[in-house]
N, C-alpha and C positions, 0 to 999 in steps of 0.2 A: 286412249288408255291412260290409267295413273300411274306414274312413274315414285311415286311415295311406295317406301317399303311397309309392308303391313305390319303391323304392332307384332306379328310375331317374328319375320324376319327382321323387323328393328334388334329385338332381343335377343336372338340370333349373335347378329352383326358389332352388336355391342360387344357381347362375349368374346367372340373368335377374334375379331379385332385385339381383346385387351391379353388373350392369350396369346396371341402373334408376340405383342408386343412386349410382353415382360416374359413372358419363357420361352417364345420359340428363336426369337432374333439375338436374343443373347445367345443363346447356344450354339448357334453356327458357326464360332470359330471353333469350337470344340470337334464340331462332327467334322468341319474344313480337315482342322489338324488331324484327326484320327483316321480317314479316307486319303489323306497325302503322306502318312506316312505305310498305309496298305500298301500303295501302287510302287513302292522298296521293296515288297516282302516280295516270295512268290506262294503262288495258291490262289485259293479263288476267295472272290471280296466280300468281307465281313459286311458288319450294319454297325457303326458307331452307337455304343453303350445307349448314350441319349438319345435316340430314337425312341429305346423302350418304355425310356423312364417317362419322355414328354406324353408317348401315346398309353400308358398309364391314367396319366396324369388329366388329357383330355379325354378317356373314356370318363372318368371319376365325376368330371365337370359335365358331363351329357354333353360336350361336342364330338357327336361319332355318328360317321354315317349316315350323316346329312345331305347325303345328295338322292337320297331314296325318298321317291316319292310314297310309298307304299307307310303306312302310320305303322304297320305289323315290327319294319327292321329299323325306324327312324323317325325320324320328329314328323315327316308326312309335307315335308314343304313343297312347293308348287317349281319349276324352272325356274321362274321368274324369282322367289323368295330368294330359293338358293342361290342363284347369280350373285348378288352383291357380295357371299360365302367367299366363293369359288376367287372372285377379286382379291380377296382377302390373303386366300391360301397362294396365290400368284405370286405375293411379296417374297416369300420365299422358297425355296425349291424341298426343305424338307419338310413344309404345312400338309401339303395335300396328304401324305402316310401317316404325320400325326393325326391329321381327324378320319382315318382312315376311310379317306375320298382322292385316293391314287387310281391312278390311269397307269394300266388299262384295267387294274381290278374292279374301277366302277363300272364299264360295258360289260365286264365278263360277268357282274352280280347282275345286273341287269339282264344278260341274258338268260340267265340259271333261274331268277326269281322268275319270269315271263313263260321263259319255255323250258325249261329244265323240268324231269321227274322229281318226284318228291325223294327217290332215291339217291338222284345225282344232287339235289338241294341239301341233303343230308349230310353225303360226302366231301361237296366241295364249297358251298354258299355257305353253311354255316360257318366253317372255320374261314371263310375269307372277309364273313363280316365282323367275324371275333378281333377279328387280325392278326391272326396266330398264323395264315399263311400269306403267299404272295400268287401272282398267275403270269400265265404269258399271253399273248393274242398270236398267230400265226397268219396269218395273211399273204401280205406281199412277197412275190418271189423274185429272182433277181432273171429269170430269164425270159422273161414276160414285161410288156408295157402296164404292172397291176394298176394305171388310172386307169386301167378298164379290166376292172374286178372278173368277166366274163372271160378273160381272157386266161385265165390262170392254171398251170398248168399241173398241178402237183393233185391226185388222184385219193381219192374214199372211197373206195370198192364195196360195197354189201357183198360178200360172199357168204350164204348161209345163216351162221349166227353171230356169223363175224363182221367186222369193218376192217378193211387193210390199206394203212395209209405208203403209199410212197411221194416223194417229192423234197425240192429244199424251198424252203425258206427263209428271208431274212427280214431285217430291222424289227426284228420279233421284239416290243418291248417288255423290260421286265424278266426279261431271260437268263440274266446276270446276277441277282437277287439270291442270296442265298435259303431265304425262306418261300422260293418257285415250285409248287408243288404239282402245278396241272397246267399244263396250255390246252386253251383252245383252237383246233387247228379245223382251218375251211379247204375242201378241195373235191374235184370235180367228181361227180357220184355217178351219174346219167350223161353222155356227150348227147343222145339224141332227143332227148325232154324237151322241151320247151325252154329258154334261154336264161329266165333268171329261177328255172325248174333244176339245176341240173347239180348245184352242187349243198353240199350236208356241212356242217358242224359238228366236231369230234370232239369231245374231251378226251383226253393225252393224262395220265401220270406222270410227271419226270421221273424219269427213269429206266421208261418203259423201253424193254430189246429192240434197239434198231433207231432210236430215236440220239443223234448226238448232235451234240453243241459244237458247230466247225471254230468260229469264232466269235467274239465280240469284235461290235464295229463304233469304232470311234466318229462322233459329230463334231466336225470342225475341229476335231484335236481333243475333244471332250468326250469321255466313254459314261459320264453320268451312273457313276457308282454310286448306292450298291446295285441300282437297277438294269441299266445298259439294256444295250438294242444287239441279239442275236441273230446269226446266221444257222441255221437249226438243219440237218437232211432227218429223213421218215425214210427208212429201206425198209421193205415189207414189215411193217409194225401194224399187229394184230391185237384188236383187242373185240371184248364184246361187241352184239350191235344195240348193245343199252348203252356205249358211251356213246350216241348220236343225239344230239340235241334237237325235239322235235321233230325229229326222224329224219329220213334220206331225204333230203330235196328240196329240204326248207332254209338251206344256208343261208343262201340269198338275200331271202328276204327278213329274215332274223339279225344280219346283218341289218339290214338298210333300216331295221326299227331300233338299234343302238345306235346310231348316229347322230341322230337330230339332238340329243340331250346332250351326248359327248361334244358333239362342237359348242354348244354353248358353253360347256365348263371347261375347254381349250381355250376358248376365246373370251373368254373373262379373269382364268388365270394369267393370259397374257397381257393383260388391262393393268392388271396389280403389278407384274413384272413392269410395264411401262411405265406405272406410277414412281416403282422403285427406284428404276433408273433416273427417272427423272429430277426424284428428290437428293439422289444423290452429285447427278449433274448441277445443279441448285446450288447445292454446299460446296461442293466445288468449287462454282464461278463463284462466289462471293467470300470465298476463302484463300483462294490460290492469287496470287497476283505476277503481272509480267508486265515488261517494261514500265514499269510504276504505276498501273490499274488493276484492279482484278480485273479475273477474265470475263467477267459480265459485261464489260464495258469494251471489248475488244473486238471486231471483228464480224459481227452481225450476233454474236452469240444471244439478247437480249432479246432478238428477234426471232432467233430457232429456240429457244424457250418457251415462249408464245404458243409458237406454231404447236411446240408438242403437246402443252395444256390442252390449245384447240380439238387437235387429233384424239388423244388420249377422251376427253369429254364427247365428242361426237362419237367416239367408236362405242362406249358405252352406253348413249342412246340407243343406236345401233340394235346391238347386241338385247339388248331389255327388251327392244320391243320383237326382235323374232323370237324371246321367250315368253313372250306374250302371247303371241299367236302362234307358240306351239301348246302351250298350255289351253289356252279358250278357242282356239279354231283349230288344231290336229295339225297333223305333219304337212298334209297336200298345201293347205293357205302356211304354212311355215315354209318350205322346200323353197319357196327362190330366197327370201331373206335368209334362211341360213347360210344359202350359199355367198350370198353376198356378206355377210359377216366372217366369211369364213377364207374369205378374199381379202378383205378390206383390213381384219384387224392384226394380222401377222405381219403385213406389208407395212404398218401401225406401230408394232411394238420395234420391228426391225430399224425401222428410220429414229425411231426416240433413241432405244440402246445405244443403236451408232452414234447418236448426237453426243451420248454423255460417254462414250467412248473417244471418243476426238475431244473434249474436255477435259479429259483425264489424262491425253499425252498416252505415254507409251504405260502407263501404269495398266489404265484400262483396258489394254490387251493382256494382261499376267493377271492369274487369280489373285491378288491382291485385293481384288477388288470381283464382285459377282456378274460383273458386265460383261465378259469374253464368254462366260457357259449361258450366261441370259441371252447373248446374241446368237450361241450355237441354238438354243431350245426357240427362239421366235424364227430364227430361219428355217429349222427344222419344220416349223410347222407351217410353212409354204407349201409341203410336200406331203405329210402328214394329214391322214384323212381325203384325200384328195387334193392336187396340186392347183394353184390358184385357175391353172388355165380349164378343169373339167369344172369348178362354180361359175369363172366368168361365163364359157360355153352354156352353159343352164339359165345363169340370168339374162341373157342376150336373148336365148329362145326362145324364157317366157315374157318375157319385154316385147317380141317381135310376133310374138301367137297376140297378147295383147294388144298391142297396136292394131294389127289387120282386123280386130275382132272391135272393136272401136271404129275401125272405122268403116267397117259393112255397115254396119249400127246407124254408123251416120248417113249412110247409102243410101240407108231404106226408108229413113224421115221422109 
């Protein structure tokens, strides 16, 4: 493969780059201050002013909705284009809603453009690519092992003309948002189907009778306002059976076709998050001085520097080229490298943040500094999407179905 951005994702990258850098990064201490002083009040959490104005500001400029491959809702770029985007948007935590390519609303546009009616495209995809609303994903339950998605136990009945969801679930992201207008919620439709037959995708209204918010759940001490991660119950909540996405049965696997894109733009915004850290572990060490050296010169520091450049570059190799071969060879030849980047680059971002958190003293554990919520958001995402131990388990497999299949091969010369 060529690892060279193409002339249009040069242009791209050029941009969102220089938008990063003179309007969105100045402004963080603004949104800082205006979210730290919410969490004083009571009620539920605003959106700092300048959220609106930057995503104004980067509609205006044509950075919006760049992560859609489709030319119809977006510039039309490829996985692989967008990647070096999505690095971009990792530098800070409130890029990705500016160029309105937040997660989870990019799998949930993804689902609605793919398999959504043109009815439910209307009601809920347009205004999510306007960015006039927000979504939630409903998933994971708390009484169930969900790394094994089959396992889950919160129910979407078809009765009729209806769907009736009950169940609870949590780390619903995006739930906290005060412009959350729809979750998508997955739950078992058919026990006796066939196994990855059995359960549907619902579109939810917030609001809707029976549907309440228990709590928001804090990561690492970090509740990641204004979006946060929701604990949510469904007690007999009825709604049409035109909210079922793709109809009864197809959960599953609607699921399993938003995934592959999503890790990639997981695993590249935590590329740019480890960049960040990095650069600022850097200014740091050569700023900060102790016992009469800076601390670049102290203690192997020069050499855990190194290491994370190395880290940091080899994970974005990494990462490029199972977007490569999700893009020119489909998901099946993608499916072990995702997983394996999806292992490798959290593990990645977690050991840099740490590093430039131990540089930083006791600073770098207090928001002072964006290193204690960048360390909640790359740990997080050890667990997120699948925990590292269901990717290893996958690439072991197909490593070990390869092997034997090599070496019959060789059997029969």
């Amino acid at each position: 493969m060529d690892f060279a951005h193409t002339p249009r994702a040069r242009g791209y990258l050029e941009s969102v780059r220089h938008f990063l850098e003179s309007e969105i990064l100045p402004a963080e201490a603004a949104h800082r201050a205006h979210l730290s002083a919410a969490r004083e009040r009571p009620g539920p959490w605003t959106v700092p002013p300048v959220t609106a104005e930057l995503k104004a500001a980067a509609r205006a400029a044509g950075l919006w909705n760049l992560y859609l491959s489709d030319p119809a809702h977006g510039p039309g770029l490829t996985t692989a284009e967008y990647a070096p985007l999505a690095e971009q948007m990792g530098h800070s935590p409130l890029a990705p809603e500016v160029f309105n390519c937040n997660a989870p609303d990019t799998g949930n546009a993804e689902v609605l453009l793919h398999h959504g009616t043109r009815e439910q495209r209307d009601r809920w995809l347009a205004p999510l690519l306007a960015g006039e609303i927000r979504s939630a994903f409903c998933m994971t339950e708390p009484g169930v092992a969900s790394s094994d998605a089959t396992t889950m136990a919160a129910t979407a009945v078809v009765q009729g003309d209806e769907v009736v969801l009950n169940g609870r679930k949590w780390w619903s992201t995006g739930l906290g948002h005060p412009d959350c207008r729809f979750l998508v919620f997955m739950g078992l439709t058919d026990p006796a189907a066939e196994r990855h037959r059995r359960h549907s995708m619902v579109l939810v209204p917030t609001g809707t009778p029976g549907v309440r918010i228990e709590r928001m759940l804090p990561v690492l001490g970090h509740y990641d306002e204004p979006y946060g991660h929701g604990e949510v119950t469904f007690t007999d909540v009825r709604l049409p059976r035109d909210a079922v996405i793709g109809g009864p049965g197809h959960g599953f696997a609607i699921a399993q076709s938003r995934l592959g894109p999503g890790r990639i733009h997981h695993c590249m915004r935590l590329i740019g998050l480890a960049e960040r850290a990095l650069h600022l572990a850097c200014r740091r060490a050569t700023a900060r001085t102790a016992f009469g050296r800076p601390l670049a010169d102290l203690g192997g520091n020069r050499e855990r520097i190194a290491r994370a450049r190395i880290a940091i570059d080899q994970a974005r190799l990494h990462v490029l080229h199972a977007a490569w071969l999700l893009d020119t060879r489909g998901p099946a030849a993608a499916r072990g490298p995702l997983s394996q980047v999806k292992a490798a680059v959290p593990a990645m971002a977690c050991d840099v943040v740490d590093m430039a958190v131990q540089l930083h003293g006791a600073a770098g554990l207090s928001d002072d500094t964006p290193l204690a919520a960048a360390y909640a958001t790359a740990r997080a995402l050890r667990l997120a999407d699948g925990p590292d131990e269901v990717h290893l388990a996958l690439v072991a497999r197909l490593e070990l179905a390869a092997q034997q299949e090599q070496q019959q091969e060789q059997e029969q010369l």
